[in-house]
N, C-alpha and C positions, 0 to 999 in steps of 0.2 A: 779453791779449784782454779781462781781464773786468778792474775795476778791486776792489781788497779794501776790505773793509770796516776803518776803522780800528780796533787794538785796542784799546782802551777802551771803543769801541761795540760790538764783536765780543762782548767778556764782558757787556755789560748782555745782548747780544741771547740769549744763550748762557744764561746765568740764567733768563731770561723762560720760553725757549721749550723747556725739559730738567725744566720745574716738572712734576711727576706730573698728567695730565687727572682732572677731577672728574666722573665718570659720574653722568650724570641722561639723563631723558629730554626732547629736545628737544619746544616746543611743537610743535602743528599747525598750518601754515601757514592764511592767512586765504584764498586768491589762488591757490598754485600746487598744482594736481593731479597724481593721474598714473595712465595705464592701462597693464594689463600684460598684452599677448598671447601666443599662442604663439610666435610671432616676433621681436615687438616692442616695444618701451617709448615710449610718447607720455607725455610731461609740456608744461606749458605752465600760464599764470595766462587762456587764454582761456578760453569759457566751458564749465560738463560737458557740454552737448550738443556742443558745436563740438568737444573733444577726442572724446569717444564717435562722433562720424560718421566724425571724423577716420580711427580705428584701426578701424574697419568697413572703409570704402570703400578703405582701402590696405591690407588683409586679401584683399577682395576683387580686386584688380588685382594683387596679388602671385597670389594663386592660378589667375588669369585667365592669365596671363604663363604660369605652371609647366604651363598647361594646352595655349597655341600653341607653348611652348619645350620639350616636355620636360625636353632636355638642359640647362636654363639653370641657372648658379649665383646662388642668391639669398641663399647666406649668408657670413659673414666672420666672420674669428679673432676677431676683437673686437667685441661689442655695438653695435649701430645705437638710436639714440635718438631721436625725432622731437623738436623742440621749437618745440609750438603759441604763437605769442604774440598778445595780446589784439586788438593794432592796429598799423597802421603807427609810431605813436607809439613803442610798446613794444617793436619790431622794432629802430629807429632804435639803439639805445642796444647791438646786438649787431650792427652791419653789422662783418665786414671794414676793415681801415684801408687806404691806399692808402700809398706810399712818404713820404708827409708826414705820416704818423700825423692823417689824416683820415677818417672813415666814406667807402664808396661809397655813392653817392649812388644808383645806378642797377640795385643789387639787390634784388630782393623777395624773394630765397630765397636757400638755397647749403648746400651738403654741406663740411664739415669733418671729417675724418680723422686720428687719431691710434693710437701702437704700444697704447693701451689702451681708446679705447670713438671712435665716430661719430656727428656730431651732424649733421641735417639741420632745419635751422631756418629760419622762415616764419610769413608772420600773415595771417589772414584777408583774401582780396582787396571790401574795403569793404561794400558794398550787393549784390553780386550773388556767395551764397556756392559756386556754382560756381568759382568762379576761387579759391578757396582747396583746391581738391579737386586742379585744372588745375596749381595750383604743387608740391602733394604728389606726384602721380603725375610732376609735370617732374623734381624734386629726386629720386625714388626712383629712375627710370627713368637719371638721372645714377649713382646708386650701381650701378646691374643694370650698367651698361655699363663701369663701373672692375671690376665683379669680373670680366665677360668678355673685356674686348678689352685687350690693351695697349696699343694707341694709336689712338685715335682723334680726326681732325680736328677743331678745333673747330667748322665749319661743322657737322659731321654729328653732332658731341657734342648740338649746341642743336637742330640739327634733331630730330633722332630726342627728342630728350625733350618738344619741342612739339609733337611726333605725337603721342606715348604721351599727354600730357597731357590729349588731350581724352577719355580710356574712361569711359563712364559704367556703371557696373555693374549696374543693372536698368532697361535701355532697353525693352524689348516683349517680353511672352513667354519670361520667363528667360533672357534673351541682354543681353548686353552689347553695347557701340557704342563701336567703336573708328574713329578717323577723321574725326571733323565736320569741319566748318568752323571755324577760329577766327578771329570776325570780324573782331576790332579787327585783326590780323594782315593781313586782308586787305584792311580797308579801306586800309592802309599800304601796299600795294604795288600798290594802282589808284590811289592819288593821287602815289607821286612813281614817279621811273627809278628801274629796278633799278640796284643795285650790280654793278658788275664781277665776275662771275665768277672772273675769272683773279686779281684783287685778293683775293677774300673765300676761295677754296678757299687761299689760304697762310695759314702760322702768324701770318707778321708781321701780314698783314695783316687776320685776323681778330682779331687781337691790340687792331690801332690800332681797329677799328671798334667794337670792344665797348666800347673805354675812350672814345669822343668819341661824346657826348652826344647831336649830330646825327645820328649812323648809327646807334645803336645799336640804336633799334626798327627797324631797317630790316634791320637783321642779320639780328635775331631772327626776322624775317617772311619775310624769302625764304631762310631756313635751312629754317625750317621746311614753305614753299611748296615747295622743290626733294625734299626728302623724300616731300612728300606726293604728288608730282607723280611719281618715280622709284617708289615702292611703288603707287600708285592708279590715275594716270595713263590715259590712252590703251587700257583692257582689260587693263592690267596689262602692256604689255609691254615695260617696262621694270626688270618686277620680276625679284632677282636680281641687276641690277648695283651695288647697294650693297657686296652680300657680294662682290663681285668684286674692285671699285675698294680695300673693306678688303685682300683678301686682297694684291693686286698693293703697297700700303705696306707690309703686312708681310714682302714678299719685296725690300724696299729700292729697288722702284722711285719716280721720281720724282711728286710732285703730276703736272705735265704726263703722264707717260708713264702711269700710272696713270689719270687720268681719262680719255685716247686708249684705253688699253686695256678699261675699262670698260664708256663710252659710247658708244665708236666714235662720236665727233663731236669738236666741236673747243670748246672755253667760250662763243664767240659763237653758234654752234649752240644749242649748249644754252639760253642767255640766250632766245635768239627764241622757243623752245618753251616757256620757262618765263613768259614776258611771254605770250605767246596763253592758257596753262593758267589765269593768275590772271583773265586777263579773261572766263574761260567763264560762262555762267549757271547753271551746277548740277555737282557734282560726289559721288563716290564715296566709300563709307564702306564698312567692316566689320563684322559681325554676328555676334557670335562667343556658342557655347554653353557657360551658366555652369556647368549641373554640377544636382545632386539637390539637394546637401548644403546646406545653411545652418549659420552660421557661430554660434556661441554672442555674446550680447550680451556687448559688454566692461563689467569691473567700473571704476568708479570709486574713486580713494580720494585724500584726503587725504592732502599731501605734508609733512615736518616742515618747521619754518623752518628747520632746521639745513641738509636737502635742499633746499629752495628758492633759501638761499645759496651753496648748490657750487655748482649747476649752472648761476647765473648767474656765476658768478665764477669756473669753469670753462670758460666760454664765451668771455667777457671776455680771459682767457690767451690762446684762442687765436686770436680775432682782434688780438691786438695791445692791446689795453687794460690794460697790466697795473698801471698804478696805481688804476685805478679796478676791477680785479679783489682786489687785495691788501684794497680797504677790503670787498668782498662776502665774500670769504672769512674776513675779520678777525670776520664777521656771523656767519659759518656756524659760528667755534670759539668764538663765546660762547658759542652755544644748547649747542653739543655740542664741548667740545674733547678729548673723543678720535676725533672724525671720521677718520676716516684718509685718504679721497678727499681733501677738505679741505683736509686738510694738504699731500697731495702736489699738488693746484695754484697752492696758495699758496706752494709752492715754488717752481713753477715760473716762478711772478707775480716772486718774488725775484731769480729768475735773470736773465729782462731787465731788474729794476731793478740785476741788478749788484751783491745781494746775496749771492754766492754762498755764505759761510761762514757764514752763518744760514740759509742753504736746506737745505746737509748737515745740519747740525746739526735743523734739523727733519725732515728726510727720515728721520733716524738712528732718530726714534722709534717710524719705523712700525713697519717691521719688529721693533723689541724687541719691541713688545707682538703683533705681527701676522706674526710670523715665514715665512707662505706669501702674503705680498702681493706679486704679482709687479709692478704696478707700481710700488710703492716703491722697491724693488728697481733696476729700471730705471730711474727717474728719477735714484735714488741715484748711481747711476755717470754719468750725463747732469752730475749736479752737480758728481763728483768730477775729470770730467773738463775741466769748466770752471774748476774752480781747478788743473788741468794736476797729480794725483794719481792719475796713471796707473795706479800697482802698485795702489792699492785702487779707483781704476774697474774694473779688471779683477776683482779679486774680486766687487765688487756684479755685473759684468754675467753673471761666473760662476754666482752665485747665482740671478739672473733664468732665465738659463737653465736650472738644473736643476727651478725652479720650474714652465716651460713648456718643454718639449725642443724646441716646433717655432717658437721665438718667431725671426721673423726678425732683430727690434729686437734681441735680446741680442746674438746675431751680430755682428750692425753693430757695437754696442758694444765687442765684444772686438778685432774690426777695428781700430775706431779707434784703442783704447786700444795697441795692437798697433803700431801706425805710429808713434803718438807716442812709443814705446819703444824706436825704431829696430829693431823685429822685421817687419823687409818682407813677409819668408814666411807667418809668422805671419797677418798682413793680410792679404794677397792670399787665402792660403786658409779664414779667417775670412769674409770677403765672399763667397766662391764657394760657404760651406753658407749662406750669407743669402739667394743671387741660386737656390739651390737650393730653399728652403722659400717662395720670394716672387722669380717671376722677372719685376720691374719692375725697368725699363731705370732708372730713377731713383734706386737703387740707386747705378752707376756713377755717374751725375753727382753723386750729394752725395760719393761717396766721391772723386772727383777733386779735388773743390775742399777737402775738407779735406785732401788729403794737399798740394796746393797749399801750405795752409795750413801744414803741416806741413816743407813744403819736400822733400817726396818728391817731383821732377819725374821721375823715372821710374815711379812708380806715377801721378802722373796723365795720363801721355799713353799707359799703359796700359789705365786706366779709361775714358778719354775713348774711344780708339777701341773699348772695347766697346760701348760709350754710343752712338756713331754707329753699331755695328752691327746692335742690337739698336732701335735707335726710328728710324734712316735718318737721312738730312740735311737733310731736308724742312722745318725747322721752325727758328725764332728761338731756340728753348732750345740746338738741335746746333750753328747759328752759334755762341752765347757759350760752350759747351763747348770748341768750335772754339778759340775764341780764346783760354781758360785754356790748353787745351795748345798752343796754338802757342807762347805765353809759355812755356812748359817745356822746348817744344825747344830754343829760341833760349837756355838756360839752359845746357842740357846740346848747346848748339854745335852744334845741328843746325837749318841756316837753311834746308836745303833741303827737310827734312820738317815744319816749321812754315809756310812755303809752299803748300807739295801740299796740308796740312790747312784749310790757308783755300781753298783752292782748290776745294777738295769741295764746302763749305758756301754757297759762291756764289748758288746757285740760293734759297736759301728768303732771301735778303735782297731786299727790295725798294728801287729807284732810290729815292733820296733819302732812305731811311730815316736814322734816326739809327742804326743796325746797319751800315749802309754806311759813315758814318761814323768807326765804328770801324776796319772792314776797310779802308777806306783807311788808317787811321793806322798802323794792324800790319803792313799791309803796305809802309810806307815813303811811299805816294804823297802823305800830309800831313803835316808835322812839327809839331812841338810847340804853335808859336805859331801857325800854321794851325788845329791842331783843337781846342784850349783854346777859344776862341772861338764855334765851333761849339753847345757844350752849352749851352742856354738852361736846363730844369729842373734842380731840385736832383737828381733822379733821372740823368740824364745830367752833371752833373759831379761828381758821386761817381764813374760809370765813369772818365769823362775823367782824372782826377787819381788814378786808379787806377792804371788801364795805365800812364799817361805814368811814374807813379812809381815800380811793379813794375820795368819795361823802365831807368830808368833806376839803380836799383839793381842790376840785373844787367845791367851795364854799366861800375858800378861810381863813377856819379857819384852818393855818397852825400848829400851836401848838397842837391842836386835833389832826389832821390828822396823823402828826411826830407819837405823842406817840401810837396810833393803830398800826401805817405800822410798827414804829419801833418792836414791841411785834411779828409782824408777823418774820419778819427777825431775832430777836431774839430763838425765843420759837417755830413760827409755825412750819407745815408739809411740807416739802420741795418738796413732790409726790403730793401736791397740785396745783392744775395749776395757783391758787391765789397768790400762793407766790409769783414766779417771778414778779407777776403782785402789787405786795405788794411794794417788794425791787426796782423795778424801780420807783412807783412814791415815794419812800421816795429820793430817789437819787436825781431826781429832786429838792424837793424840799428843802433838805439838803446844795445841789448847787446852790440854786436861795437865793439872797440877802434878806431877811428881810424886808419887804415893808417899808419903815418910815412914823413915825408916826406923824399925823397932832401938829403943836404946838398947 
């Protein structure tokens, strides 16, 4: 899976980075701040006022939240970190990559997630600094709603976060204002047609519209108009069926039967209501009371360049940048090289570059000197297990966990490492205290595809059908779940529950999708040289020469099979979750002898 480092480069690299760190203190950054809440940590190189307003006003909207929610959960195992940046310029250089290791182009914010800290990152919206208040409260209101719901639509994900986004915290008379108008939003949906309803409430298809350029603000606009419309509305009487429509997906029913069940109308109903609402001349807000208490001023302080360079080059990791994160982090162990953050995302940087026995070998150090670093620790076994060092993955994720006893990550880890040991038991009930301390359905799905990976087909079409249990079928992720395990049964000769399993998923594919596509070819109705053709992006024939190449290895036409997976590991998109899954069964079967041939 990973490719080694050669050894002669291995011992220079091994020398370099095992040399004893020379403790100094790193300068003081020129540029990057950072405030420290009860709560929260904002750093950013925008300016001390704009960071100080910043961690007020989402002090205030957090406590605002805790005061209409009571019961709401606002906090997480791991650290939430705001990161302010100066301008769109400055933004640019931390977007997201897309499966071509290109920026997106069409984000201004986004929440990032990992087993050790959470980055919510963002830069002031231009001239008018409301709208960098509008993208804070979007982006944190995105986080309230990952620590409460399991799953949530993405029409309703965007909506409800361009709801929250308008609160301003001292509107008249110590009351807050939840609910304006947001203009630009609506001048958008009095100048063109709305979007299909029946289109935009599926996965796929909220999917395609947020990625094509054309729809995108239009998404965003009657996402957030049907929210405002369903909570504001009419006297409010419609309020209530949001939580309904949630509650009926988490009981497994369908988008359709779920929104019948909800709305008690039909999506073109809806649409009619929702085109009259945008065209009204005034509408409805909230007035909500802030409370006695006033909030203490946040301190400012000066951030080291040592910090200044993690956390861009921590960042950088985890959007996909990682050669341009390796040379940030390269910054960050001048100033200070016994950083030990540092160090472990520089590892991490290593590890898509495929350095992997320079990553151990840096990871090794933390823990000498840092012996209760849990994420070292963690990472450590991520590493070991990418150079397929199972027996000491398991000890490092052993370690990890006595470090943190509720760490879900270790779990998984021991999982993992558990599978690739041929300890199926083991794994199975490794995941089930993971899916106990952290009960996302997302869990299943990565643990299917590595055991894919692994070539456990009966542990992924056991993971899979938790997967659809727990998040439904309603959605383009359950489709390509669908489709890992149907490949597993068709392995372990069961064609007729690889069938049934596509069968399920039918519904969240949309006519013409390139997801249809596939289901046609899994299901026999297009063969080879039919749907090779098909895939126009590099993203859809990574899949295409995936499947064709899995399916034809387990089949047993190994020379096919080679030349697809090899093109995958060659040429494919490596942000594809195919690939891994490409690269190991060519491994396979590059490793396994050549059948011989009858005389």
């Amino acid at each position: 899976m990973f490719k080694r480092v050669p050894g002669l480069l291995t011992m220079v690299a091994l020398a370099s980075t095992v040399a004893a760190p020379i403790a100094f203190q790193s300068r003081e950054s020129g540029e990057w701040k950072r405030i420290r809440t009860a709560n929260l940590v904002v750093v950013g190189n925008a300016g001390e006022s704009e960071l100080r307003r910043s961690a007020h006003n989402l002090e205030e909207f957090r406590r605002t939240l805790q005061r209409v929610f009571p019961a709401i959960k606002q906090t997480s195992p791991v650290p939430t970190v705001v990161v302010l940046l100066k301008n769109e310029a400055a933004f640019a250089r931390f977007r997201p990559r897309d499966e071509r290791g290109k920026p997106r182009s069409t984000l201004s914010g986004y929440f990032t997630a990992g087993p050790d800290v959470g980055y919510m990152v963002l830069y002031p919206g231009g001239n008018n600094r409301s709208e960098t208040y509008d993208l804070l409260f979007h982006e944190y209101t995105h986080f309230v709603l990952r620590q409460n719901l399991r799953q949530v639509p993405s029409w309703l994900n965007e909506g409800i976060a361009e709801f929250y986004s308008t609160f301003e915290s001292d509107y008249r008379d110590g009351k807050a204002l939840l609910g304006r108008v947001v203009e630009h939003r609506l001048r958008t949906l009095r100048e063109r047609p709305l979007l299909p309803l029946a289109r935009m409430l599926t996965e796929e298809g909220s999917y395609n519209l947020i990625r094509d350029p054309g729809t995108v603000s239009m998404f965003y606009a009657q996402s957030w108009a049907l929210v405002h419309y369903l909570e504001l509305g009419e006297n409010g009487k419609r309020q209530g069926q949001l939580t309904a429509y949630l509650r009926a997906l988490e009981r497994g029913r369908s988008q359709e039967d779920a929104f019948a069940d909800a709305f008690a109308t039909t999506f073109e109903g809806l649409q009619r209501e929702l085109r009259a609402y945008v065209n009204r001349p005034t509408f409805s807000a909230v007035l909500i009371d802030r409370g006695t208490s006033e909030l203490a001023a946040p301190a400012v302080e000066l951030m080291s360049e040592a910090d200044a360079h993690y956390v861009q080059g921590d960042l950088l990791v985890r959007v996909g940048a990682a050669k341009e994160a390796d040379d940030e982090l390269g910054m960050a162990l001048r100033e200070d090289a016994g950083h030990a953050n540092a160090r472990i995302a520089r590892a991490r940087a290593w590890l898509q570059l495929d350095r992997v026995d320079e990553a151990i070998a840096l990871l090794r150090e933390v823990p000498a000197a840092s012996p209760s670093h849990y994420a070292a620790q963690l990472q450590l076994a991520g590493a070991l297990r990418a150079a397929k060092r199972h027996d000491d993955a398991l000890v490092a994720s052993r370690a990890a966990l006595k470090l943190d006893p509720r760490s879900a990550s270790a779990w998984y880890g021991i999982s993992l490492s558990s599978m690739a040991l041929g300890r199926s038991q083991d794994a199975e009930q490794s995941l089930a205290n993971t899916v106990a301390l952290d009960p996302d359905p997302e869990w299943y799905r990565a643990h299917a595809y590595a055991a894919f990976r692994h070539g456990v087909h009966s542990l992924v079409v056991k993971d899979a059908a938790a997967y659809l249990k727990e998040s439904g079928t309603e959605s383009e992720t359950a489709a390509y779940v669908a489709f890992l395990a149907a490949m597993s049964h068709r392995k372990l000769a069961q064609a007729a529950q690889a069938q049934q399993l596509l069968s399920q998923v039918k519904g969240a594919i949309m006519a013409g999708s390139w997801a249809e596509k596939v289901m046609s070819f899994l299901e026999g109705r297009l063969n080879e040289s039919q749907f090779m053709p098909l895939a126009k992006t590099n993203g859809e024939q990574t899949e295409a020469h995936t499947y064709i190449g899995v399916l034809a290895a387990f089949a047993g036409n190994r020379a096919a099979a080679i030349e697809h997976l090899r093109w995958v590991k060659e040429r494919g998109s490596r942000n594809f979750m195919e690939y891994p899954v490409a690269v190991a069964e060519l491994e396979r079967l590059e490793n396994a002898a050549p059948a011989a041939k009858m005389p």
